[in-house]
KOLFI-323759 format. One record per residue (C-alpha): residue in three letters; residue number from 1; x, y, z. Coordinates in nm, 3 decimals, always signed. Example, Ala and Ser with C-alpha at 12.3 -4.5 7.8 and 13.67 -1.06 7.14 Angstrom:
KOLFI-323759
+-----+-----+---------+---------+---------+
: res :   n :       x :       y :       z :
+-----+-----+---------+---------+---------+
: ALA :   1 :  +1.230 :  -0.450 :  +0.780 :
: SER :   2 :  +1.367 :  -0.106 :  +0.714 :
+-----+-----+---------+---------+---------+
***
This chain:
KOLFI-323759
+-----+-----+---------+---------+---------+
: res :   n :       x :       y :       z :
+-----+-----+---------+---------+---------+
: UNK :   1 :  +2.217 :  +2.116 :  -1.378 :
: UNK :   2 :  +1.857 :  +2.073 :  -1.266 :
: UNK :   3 :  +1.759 :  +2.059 :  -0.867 :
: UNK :   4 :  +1.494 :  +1.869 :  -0.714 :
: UNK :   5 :  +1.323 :  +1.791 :  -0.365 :
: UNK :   6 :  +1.353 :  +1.501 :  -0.197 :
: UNK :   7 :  +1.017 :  +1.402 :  -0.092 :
: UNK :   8 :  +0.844 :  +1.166 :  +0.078 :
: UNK :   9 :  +1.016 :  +1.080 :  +0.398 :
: UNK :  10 :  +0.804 :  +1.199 :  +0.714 :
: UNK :  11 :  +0.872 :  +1.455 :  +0.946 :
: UNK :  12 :  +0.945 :  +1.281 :  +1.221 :
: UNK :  13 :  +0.771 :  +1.573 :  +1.442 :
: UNK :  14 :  +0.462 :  +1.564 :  +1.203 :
: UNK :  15 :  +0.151 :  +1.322 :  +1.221 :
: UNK :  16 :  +0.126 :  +1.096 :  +0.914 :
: UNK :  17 :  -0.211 :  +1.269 :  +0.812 :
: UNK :  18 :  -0.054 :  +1.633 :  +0.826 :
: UNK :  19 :  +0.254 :  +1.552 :  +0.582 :
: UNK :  20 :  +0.070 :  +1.651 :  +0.292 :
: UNK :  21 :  +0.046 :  +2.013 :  +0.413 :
: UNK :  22 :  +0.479 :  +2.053 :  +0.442 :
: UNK :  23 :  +0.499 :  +1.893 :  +0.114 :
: UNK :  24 :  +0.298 :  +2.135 :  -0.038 :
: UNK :  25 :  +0.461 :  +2.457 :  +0.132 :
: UNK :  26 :  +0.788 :  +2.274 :  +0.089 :
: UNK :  27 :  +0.717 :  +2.235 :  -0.336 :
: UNK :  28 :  +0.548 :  +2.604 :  -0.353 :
: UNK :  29 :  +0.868 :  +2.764 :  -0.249 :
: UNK :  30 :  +1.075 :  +2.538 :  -0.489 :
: UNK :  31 :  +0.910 :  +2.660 :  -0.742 :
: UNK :  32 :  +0.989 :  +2.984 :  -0.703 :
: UNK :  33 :  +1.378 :  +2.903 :  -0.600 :
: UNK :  34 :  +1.407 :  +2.737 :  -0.922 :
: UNK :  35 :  +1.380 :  +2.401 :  -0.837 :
: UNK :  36 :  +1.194 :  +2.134 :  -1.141 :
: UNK :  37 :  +1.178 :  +1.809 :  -0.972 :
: UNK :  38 :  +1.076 :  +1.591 :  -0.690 :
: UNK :  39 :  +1.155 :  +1.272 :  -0.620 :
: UNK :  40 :  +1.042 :  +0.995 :  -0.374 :
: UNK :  41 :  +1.172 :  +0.721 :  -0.217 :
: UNK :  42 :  +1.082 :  +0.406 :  -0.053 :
: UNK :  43 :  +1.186 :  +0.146 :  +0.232 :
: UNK :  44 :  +0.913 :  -0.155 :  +0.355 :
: UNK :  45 :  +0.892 :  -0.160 :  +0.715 :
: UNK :  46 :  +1.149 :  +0.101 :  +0.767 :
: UNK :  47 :  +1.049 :  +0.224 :  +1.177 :
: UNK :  48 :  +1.121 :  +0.456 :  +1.299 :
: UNK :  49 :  +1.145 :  +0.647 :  +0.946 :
: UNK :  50 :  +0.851 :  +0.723 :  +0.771 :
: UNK :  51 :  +0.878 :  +0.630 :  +0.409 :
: UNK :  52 :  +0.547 :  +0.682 :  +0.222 :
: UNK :  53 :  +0.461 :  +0.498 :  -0.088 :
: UNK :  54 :  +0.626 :  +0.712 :  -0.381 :
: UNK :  55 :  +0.319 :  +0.628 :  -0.633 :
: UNK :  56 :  +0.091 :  +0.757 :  -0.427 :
: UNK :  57 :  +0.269 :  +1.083 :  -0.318 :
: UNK :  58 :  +0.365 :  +1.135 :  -0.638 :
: UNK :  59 :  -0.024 :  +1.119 :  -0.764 :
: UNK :  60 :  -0.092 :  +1.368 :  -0.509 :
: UNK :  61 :  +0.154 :  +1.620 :  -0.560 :
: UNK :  62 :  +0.130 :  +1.575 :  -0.948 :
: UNK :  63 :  -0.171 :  +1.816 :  -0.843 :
: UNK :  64 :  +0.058 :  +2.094 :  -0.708 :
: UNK :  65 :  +0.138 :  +2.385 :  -0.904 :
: UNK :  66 :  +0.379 :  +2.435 :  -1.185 :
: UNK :  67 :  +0.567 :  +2.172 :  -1.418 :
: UNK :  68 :  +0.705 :  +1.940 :  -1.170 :
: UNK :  69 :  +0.896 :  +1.633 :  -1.313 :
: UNK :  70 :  +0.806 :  +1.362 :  -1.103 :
: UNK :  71 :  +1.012 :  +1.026 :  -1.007 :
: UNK :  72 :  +1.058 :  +0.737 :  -0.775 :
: UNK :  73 :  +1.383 :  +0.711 :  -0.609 :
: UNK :  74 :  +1.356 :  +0.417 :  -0.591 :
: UNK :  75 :  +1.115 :  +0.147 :  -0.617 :
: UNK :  76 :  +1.275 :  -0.240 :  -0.520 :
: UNK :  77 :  +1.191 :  -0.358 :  -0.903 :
: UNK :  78 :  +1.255 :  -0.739 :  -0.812 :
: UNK :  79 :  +1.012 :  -0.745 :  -0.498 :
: UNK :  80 :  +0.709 :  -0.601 :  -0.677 :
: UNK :  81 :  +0.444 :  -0.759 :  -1.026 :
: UNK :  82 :  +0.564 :  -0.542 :  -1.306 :
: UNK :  83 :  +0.272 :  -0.603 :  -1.507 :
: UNK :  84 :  +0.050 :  -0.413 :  -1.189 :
: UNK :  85 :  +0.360 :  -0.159 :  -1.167 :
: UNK :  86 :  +0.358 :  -0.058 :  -1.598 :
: UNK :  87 :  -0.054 :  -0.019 :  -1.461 :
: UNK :  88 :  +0.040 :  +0.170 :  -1.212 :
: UNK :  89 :  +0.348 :  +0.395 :  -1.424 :
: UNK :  90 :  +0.058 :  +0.438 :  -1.695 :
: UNK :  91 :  -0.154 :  +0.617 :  -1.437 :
: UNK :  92 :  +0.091 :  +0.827 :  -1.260 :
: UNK :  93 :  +0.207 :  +0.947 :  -1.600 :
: UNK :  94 :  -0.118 :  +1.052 :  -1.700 :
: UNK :  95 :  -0.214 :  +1.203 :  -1.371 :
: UNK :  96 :  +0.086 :  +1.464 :  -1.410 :
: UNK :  97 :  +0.037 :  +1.459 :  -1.819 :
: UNK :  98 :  +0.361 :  +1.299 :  -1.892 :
: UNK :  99 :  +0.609 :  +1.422 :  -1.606 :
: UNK : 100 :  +0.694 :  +1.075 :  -1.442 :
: UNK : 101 :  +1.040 :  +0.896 :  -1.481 :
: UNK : 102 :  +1.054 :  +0.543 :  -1.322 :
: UNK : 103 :  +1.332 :  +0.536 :  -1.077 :
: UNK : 104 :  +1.404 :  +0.197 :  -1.010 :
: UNK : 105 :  +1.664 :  -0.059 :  -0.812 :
: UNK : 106 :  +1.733 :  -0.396 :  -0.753 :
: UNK : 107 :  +1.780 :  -0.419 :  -0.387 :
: UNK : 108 :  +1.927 :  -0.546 :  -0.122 :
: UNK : 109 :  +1.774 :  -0.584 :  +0.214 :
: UNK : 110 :  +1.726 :  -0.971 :  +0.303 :
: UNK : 111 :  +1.431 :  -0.894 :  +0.541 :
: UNK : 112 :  +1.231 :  -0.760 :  +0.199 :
: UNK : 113 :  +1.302 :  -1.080 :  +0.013 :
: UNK : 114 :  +1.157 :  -1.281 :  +0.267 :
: UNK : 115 :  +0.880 :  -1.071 :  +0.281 :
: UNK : 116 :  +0.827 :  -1.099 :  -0.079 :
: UNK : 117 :  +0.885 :  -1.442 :  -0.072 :
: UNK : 118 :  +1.194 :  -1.483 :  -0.250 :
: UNK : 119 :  +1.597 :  -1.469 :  -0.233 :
: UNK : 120 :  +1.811 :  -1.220 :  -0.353 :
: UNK : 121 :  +1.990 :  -1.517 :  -0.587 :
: UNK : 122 :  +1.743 :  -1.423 :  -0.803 :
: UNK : 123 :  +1.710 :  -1.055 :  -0.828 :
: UNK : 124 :  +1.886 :  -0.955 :  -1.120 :
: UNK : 125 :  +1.703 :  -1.185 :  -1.305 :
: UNK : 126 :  +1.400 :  -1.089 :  -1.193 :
: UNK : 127 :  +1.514 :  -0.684 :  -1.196 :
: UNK : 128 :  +1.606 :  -0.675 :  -1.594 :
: UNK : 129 :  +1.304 :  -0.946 :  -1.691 :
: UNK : 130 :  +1.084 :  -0.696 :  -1.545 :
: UNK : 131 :  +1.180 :  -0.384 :  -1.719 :
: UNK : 132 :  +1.208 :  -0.599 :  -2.054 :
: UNK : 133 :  +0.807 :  -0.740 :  -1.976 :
: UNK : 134 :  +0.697 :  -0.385 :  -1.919 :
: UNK : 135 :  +0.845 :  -0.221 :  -2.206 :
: UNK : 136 :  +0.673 :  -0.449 :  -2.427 :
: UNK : 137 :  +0.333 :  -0.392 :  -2.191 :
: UNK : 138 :  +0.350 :  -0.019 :  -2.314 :
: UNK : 139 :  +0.361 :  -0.076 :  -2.684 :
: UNK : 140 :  -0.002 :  -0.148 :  -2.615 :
: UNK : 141 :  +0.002 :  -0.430 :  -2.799 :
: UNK : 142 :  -0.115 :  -0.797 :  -2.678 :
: UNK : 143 :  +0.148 :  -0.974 :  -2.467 :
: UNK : 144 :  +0.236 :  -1.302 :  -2.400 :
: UNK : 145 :  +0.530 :  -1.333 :  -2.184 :
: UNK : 146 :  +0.691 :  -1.660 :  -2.056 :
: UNK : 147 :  +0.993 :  -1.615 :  -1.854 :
: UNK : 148 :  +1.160 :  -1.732 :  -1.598 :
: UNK : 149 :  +0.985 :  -1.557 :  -1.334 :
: UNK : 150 :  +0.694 :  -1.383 :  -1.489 :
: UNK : 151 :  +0.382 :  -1.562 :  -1.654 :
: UNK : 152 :  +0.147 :  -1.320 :  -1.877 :
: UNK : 153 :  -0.060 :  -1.459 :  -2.140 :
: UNK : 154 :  -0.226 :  -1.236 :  -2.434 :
: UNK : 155 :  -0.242 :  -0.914 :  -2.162 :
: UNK : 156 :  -0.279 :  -0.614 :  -2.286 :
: UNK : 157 :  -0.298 :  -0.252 :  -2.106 :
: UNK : 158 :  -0.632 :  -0.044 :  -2.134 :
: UNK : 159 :  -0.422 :  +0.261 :  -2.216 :
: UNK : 160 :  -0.071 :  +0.320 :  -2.230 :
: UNK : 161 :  +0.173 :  +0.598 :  -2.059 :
: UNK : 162 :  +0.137 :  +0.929 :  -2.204 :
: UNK : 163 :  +0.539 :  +0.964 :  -2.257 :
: UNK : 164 :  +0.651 :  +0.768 :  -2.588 :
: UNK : 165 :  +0.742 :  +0.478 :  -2.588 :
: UNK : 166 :  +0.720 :  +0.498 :  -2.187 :
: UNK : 167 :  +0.844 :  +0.689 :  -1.905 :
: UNK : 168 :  +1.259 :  +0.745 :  -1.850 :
: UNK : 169 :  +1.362 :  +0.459 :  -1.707 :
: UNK : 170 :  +1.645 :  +0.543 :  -1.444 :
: UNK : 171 :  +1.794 :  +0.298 :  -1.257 :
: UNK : 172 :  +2.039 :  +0.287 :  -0.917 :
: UNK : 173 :  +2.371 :  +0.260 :  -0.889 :
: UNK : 174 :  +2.639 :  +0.217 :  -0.601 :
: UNK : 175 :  +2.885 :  -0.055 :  -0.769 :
: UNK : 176 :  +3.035 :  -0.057 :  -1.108 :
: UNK : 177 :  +2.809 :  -0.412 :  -1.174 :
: UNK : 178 :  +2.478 :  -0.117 :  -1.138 :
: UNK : 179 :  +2.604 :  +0.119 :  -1.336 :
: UNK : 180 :  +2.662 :  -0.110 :  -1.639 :
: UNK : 181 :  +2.348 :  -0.224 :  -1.569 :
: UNK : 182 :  +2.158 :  +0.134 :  -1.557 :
: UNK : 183 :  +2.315 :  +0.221 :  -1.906 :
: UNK : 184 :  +2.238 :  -0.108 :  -2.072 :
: UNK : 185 :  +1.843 :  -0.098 :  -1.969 :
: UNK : 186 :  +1.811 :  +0.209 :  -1.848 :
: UNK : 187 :  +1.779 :  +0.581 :  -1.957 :
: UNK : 188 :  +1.994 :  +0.764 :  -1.671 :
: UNK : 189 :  +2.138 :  +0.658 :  -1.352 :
: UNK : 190 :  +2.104 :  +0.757 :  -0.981 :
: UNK : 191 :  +2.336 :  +0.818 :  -0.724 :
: UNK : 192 :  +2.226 :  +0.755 :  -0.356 :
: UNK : 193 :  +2.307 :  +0.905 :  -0.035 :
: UNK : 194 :  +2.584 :  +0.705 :  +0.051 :
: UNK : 195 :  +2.752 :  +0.741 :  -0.286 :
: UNK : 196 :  +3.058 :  +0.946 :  -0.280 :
: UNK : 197 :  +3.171 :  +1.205 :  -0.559 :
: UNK : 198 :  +3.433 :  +0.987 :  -0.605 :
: UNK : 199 :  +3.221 :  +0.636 :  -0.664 :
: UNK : 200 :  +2.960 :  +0.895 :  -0.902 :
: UNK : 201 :  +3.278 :  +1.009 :  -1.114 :
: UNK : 202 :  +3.346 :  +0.643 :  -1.193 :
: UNK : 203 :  +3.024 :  +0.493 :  -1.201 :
: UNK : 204 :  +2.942 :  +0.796 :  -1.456 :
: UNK : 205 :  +3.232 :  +0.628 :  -1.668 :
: UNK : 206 :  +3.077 :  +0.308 :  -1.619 :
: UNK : 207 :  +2.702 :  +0.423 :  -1.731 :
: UNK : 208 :  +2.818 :  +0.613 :  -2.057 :
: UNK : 209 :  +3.055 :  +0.317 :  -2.191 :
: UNK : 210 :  +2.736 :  +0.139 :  -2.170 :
: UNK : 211 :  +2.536 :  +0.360 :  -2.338 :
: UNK : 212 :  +2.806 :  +0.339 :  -2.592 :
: UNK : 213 :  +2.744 :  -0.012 :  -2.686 :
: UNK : 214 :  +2.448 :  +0.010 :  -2.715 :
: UNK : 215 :  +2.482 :  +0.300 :  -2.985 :
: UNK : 216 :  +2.353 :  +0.569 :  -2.771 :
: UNK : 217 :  +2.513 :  +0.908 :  -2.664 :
: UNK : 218 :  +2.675 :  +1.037 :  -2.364 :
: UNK : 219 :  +2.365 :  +1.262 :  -2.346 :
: UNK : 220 :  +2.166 :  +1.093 :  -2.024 :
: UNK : 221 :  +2.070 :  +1.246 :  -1.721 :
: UNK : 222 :  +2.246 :  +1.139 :  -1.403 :
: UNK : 223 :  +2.071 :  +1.246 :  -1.065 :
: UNK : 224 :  +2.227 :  +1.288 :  -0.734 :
: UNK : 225 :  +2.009 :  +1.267 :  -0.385 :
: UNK : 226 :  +2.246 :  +1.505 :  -0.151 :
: UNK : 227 :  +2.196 :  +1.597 :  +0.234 :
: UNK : 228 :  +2.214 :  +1.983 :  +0.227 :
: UNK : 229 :  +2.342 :  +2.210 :  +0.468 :
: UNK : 230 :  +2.334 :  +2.594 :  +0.399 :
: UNK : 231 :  +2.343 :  +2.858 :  +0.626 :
: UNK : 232 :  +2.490 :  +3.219 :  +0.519 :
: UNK : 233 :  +2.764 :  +3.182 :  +0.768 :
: UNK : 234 :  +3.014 :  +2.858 :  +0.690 :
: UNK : 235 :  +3.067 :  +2.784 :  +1.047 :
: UNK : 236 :  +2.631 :  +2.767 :  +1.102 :
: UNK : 237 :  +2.654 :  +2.520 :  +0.790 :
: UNK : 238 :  +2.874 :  +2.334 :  +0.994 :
: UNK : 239 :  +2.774 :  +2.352 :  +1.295 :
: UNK : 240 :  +2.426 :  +2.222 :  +1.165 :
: UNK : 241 :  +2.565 :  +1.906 :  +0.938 :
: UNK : 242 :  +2.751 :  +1.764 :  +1.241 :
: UNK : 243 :  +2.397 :  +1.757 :  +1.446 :
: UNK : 244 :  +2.237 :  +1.566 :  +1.140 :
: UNK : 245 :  +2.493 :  +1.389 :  +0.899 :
: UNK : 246 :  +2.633 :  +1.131 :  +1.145 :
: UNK : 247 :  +2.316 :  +0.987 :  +1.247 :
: UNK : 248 :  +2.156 :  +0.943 :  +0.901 :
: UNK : 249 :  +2.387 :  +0.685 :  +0.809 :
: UNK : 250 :  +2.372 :  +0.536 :  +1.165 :
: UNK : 251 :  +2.059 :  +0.465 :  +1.063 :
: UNK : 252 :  +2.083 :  +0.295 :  +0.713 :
: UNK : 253 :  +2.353 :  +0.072 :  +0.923 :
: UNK : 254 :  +2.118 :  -0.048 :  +1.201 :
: UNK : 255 :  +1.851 :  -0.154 :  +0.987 :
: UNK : 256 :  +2.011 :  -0.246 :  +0.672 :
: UNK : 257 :  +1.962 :  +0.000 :  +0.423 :
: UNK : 258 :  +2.332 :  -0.085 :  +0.274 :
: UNK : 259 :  +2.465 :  -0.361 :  +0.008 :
: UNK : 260 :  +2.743 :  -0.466 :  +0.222 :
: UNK : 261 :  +2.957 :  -0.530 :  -0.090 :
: UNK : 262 :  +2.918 :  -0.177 :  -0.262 :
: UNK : 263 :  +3.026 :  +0.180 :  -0.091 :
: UNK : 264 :  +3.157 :  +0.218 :  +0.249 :
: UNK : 265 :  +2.913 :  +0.337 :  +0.463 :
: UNK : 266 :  +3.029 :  +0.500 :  +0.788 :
: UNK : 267 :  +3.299 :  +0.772 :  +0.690 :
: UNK : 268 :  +3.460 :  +1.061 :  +0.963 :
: UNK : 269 :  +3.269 :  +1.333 :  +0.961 :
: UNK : 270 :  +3.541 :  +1.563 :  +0.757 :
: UNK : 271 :  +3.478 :  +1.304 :  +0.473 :
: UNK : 272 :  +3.107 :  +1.303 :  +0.495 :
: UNK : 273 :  +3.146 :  +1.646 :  +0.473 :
: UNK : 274 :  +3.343 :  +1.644 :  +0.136 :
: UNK : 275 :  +3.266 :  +1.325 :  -0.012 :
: UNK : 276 :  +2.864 :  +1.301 :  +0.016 :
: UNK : 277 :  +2.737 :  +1.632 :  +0.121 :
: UNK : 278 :  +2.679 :  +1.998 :  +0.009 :
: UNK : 279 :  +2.799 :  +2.190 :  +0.294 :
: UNK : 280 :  +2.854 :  +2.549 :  +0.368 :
: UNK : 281 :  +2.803 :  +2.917 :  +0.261 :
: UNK : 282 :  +2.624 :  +3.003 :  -0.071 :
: UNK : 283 :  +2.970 :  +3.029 :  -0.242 :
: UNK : 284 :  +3.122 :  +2.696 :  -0.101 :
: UNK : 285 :  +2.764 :  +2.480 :  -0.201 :
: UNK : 286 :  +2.760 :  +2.663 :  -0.536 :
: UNK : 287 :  +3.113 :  +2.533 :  -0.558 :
: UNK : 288 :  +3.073 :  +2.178 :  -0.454 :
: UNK : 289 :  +2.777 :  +2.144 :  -0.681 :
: UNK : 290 :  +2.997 :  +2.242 :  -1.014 :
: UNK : 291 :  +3.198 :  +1.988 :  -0.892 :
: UNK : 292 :  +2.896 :  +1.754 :  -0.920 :
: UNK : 293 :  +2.825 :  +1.853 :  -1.243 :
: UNK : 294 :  +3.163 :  +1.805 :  -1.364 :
: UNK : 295 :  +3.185 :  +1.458 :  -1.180 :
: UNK : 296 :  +2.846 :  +1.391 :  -1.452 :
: UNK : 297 :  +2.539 :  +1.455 :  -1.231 :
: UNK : 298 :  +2.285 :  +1.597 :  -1.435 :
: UNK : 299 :  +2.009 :  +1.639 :  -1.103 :
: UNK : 300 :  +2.048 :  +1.732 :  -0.752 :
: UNK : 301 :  +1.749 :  +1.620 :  -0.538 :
: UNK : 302 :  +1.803 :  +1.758 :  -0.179 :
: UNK : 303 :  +1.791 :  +1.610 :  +0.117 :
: UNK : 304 :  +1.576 :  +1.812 :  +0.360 :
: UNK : 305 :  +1.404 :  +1.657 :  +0.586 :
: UNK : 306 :  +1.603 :  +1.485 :  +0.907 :
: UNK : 307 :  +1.584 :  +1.390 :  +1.287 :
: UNK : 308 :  +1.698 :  +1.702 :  +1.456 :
: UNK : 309 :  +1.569 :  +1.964 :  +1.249 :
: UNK : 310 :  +1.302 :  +2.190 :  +1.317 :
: UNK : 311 :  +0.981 :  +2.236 :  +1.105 :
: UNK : 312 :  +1.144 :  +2.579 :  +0.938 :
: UNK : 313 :  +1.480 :  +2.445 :  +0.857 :
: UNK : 314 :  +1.386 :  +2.327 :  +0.544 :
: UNK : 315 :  +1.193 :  +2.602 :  +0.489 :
: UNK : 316 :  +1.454 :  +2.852 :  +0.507 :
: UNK : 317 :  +1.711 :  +2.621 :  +0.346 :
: UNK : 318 :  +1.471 :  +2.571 :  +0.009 :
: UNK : 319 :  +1.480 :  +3.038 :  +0.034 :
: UNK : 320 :  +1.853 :  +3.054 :  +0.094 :
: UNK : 321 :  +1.918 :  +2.797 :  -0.185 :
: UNK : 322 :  +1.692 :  +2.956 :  -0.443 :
: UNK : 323 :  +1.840 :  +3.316 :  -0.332 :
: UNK : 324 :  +2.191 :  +3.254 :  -0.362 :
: UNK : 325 :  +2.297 :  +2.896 :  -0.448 :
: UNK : 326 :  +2.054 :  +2.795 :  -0.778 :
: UNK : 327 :  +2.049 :  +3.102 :  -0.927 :
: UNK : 328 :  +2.380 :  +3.083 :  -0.964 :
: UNK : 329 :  +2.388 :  +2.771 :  -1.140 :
: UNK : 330 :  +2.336 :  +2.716 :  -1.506 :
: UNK : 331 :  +2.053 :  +2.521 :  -1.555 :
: UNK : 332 :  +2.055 :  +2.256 :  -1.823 :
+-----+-----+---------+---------+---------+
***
């Protein structure tokens, strides 16, 4: 098991230009609780949460101290050029000197199609010609590419991604249909939020019989993103996931941030609890994360920062975590 911070989302109590500055603290103390990776995410037009743009961040704190592995979680692959994204992959990944994995997804949101100008009839297409353009982008040969949706003729890249022959490609998953998908293109799969154990147990099954036919191992990494709730008493854990967990989901509802076809999204709070969260004393999270890592996960990124909690929460919840939950934990 490896952990990892969930960056990128803005305090909602913080100014955009003072992020940075939590970040930072936020990464420093990681490091010493044992945690290897960060990961960003990213919504268009997402008021009133602040979603900053994952390449970027991730260029700035490739800067920060110690070995961080760096990824999006996750870029909208179908809405975006991927001959300026394998540019822009290229540069991240040799900004942090070969630490970058490409999370990517195909999305969902109408309002983002229309914004990109296009339909979501057509985003698998687009999603898997896009991954197959830029993989042959960072050979570094000369491309010509004709496809259905994407036009490139004799491009090549001025230099190529550090990692050989590119960055880890891993790719969301909240239906079976993704999950095939992620181990027939991709290199490991990621669970979001709203993801139960349950759907990551079987989408895991999903993932490696893909990997199968294509003549690959079960050997793949699997990441998690988790809202976290520790306290040293069980009944503070509590007390503090039923003032945040509800409403984070509230949100994704209002403005969309759900396929309406894949996992449920609203459950009671006891089943939040169980199904989607890491709740409790050092001995019960330590607990429910085995169980992750039996269910397949590979990474836990951690949800830290939410509506209702106070600039120190995640603070002390990174110190608690690396005191007596990750330490506990075999690391892969």
């Amino acid at each position: 098991m490896r952990f990892g911070l969930y960056l990128g989302v803005g305090d909602p109590s913080l100014p955009p230009e003072r992020q940075i500055d939590q970040w930072s603290e936020m990464m420093r103390l990681g490091r010493a609780a044992g945690f290897t990776h960060v990961a960003a995410p990213y919504h268009w037009v997402s008021h009133p949460v602040k979603f900053f743009h994952p390449l970027l961040v991730l260029a700035r704190l490739a800067a920060e101290p110690g070995d961080w592995q760096l990824a999006t979680g996750t870029i909208q692959l179908p809405l975006v050029n991927p001959v300026e994204l394998a540019e822009m992959v290229a540069t991240v990944d040799a900004l942090c000197g070969g630490r970058f994995t490409l999370g990517v997804a195909i999305g969902y949101r109408d309002q983002l199609f229309e914004a990109a100008g296009l339909t979501r009839k057509d985003r698998t297409g687009r999603f898997e010609e896009a991954i197959a353009l830029m993989k042959k982008l960072w050979t570094g040969e000369t491309v010509t590419h004709h496809g259905r949706y994407f036009h490139l003729t004799e491009g090549r890249m001025g230099f190529t991604p550090v990692q050989k022959p590119h960055p880890p490609i891993w790719i969301g998953a909240q239906s079976a249909g993704a999950a095939e998908r992620a181990g027939r293109l991709g290199d490991g799969m990621l669970a979001p939020p709203q993801s139960t154990i349950s759907n990551i147990r079987e989408h895991a099954k999903v993932f490696y019989a893909a990997r199968r036919a294509r003549g690959l191992t079960d050997q793949a990494a699997i990441g998690a993103f988790r809202n976290v709730c520790v306290a040293e008493r069980r009944k503070d854990a509590y007390k503090l996931a039923e003032s945040v967990l509800p409403g984070g989901f509230e949100y994704y509802k209002k403005v969309g941030l759900q396929e309406k076809t894949t996992v449920e999204l609203i459950l009671p709070f006891e089943q939040e609890v169980r199904e989607r969260a890491i709740v409790g004393d050092p001995d019960e999270c330590v607990d429910r994360i085995l169980e992750y890592e039996a269910a397949g996960v590979t990474h836990i990124y951690v949800r830290l920062i939410q509506a209702g909690w106070s600039k120190q929460l995640p603070i002390d919840t990174i110190r608690l975590l690396g005191e007596k939950v990750v330490s506990r934990v075999p690391l892969g």
